[in-house]
N, C-alpha and C positions, 0 to 999 in steps of 0.2 A: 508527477515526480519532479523532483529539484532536477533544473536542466543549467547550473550556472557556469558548466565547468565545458574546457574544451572539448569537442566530439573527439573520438577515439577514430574515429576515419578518415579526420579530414587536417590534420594536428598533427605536426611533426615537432618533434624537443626541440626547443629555441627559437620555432616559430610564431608570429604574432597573428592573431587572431582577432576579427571585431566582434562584436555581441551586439542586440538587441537591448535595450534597456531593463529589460528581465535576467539579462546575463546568459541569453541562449546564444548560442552560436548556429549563425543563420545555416540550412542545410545538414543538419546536424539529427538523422535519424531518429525516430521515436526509440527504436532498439539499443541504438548508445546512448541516451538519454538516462534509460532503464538501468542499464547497467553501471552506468556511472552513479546515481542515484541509490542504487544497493551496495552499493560500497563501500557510497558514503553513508549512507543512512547504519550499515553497520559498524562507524567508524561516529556515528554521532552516539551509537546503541552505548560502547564504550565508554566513548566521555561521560556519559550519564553514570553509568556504574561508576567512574572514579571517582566524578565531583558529588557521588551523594545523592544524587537526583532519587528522591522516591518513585518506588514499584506501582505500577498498575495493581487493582485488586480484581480479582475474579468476580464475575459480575455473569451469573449461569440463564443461559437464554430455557424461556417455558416451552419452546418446541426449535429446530434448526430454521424452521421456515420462520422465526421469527425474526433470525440473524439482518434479512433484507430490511426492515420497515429501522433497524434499529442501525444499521450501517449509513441509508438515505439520511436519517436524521441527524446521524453523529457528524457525516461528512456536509451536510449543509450548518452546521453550528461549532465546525472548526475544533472537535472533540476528540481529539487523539485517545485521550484516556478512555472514554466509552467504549470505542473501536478495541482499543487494546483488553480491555476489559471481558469482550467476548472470546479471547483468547486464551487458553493454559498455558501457565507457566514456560513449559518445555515445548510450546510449540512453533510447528516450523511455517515459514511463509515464502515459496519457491517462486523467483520472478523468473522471468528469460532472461538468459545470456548470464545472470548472477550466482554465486554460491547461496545455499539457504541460509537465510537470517532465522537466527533461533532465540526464542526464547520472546515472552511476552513485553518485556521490555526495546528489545532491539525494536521489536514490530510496533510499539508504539512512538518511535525514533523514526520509522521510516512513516509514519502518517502525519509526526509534528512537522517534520521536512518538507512536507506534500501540503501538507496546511499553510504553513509560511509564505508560499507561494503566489497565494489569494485567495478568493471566492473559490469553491469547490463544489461541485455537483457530481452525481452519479444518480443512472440509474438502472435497474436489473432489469429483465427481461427472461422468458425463456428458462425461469428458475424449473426445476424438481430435483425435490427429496425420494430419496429411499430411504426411512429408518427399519431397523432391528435390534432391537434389545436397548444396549447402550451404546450401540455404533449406529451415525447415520452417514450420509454421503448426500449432499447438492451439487448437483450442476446450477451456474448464472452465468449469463450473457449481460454485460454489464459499458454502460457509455460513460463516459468521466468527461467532465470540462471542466478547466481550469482558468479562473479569471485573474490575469495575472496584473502586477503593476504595469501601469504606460499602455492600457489597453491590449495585450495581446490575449491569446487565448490559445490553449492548446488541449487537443480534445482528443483522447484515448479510448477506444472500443476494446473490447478484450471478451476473454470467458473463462471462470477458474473451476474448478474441482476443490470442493470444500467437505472435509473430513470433520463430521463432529463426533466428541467420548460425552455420555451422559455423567455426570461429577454429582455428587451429592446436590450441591448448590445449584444442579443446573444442566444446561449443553455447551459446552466450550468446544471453539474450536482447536482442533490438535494438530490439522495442517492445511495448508489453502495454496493450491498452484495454482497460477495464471499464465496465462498467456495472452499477449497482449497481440491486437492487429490494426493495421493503420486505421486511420479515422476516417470517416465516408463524408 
């Protein structure tokens, strides 16, 4: 996630603050990171609806368990669109500490944000599905590293809760909560 902005813990109004050359603010928790990051990423979701920025298309995965090989590949080739693509229209994506960002647009605002970043890796772990009918439910345990400008790197472990709806075209996802925990 985009970390260029003052920590919320450590940042008082009209206080000056130094950064990392990534724009981190040193000491500056994964969790306010997160949170500031959905905020803005919902506030980038916006600018895009206003200035015109074309919609993600639905792009319907052949099974939920396919979501993983197609997320690895998207986030190593810097593909917001792909990523968003596995998502529905109206669907929600719940970080910590943030309001839900909705809607398949927002969510691909909050992955161009996270891409900008730098070099992007992840990877699942500990995946299972439950499908039935046209609802299915994954659990992933998922590592993310992030290679940022000026050598740093910042590396997120997490595990989400992934709701998919079978669509004509496909399995989109309809909601994805995470929860994120420090990095080992």
């Amino acid at each position: 996630m985009r970390a260029d902005i003052v920590s919320e813990e450590n940042n008082m109004p009209g206080s000056a603050v130094s950064v990392n050359p990534d724009g981190i603010v040193p000491g500056t928790s994964v969790a306010a990171r997160l949170r500031r990051a959905a905020r803005a990423a919902a506030l980038a979701a916006l600018a895009g609806v206003f200035s015109g920025a074309g919609p993600a298309t639905a792009e319907g995965l052949a099974t939920p368990a396919d979501a993983v090989q197609r997320f690895v590949a998207a986030t190593a080739a810097g593909d917001a669109d792909a990523i968003a693509a596995m998502y529905d229209p109206k669907a929600l994506f719940i970080a910590p500490g943030s309001a839900p960002i909705a809607g398949r647009d927002a969510i691909r605002a909050v992955f161009q944000r996270n891409f900008s970043l730098g070099r992007n890796r992840i990877v699942f772990t500990k995946v299972q599905t439950e499908t039935g009918g046209d609802r299915a439910a994954t659990y992933w345990e998922w590592s993310a590293q992030i290679d940022g400008q000026g050598g740093t790197q910042t590396r997120l472990n997490g595990r989400s809760l992934v709701y998919f709806k079978r669509q004509d075209d496909g399995w989109l996802i309809s909601a994805d909560m995470m929860h994120v925990s420090r990095a080992k």
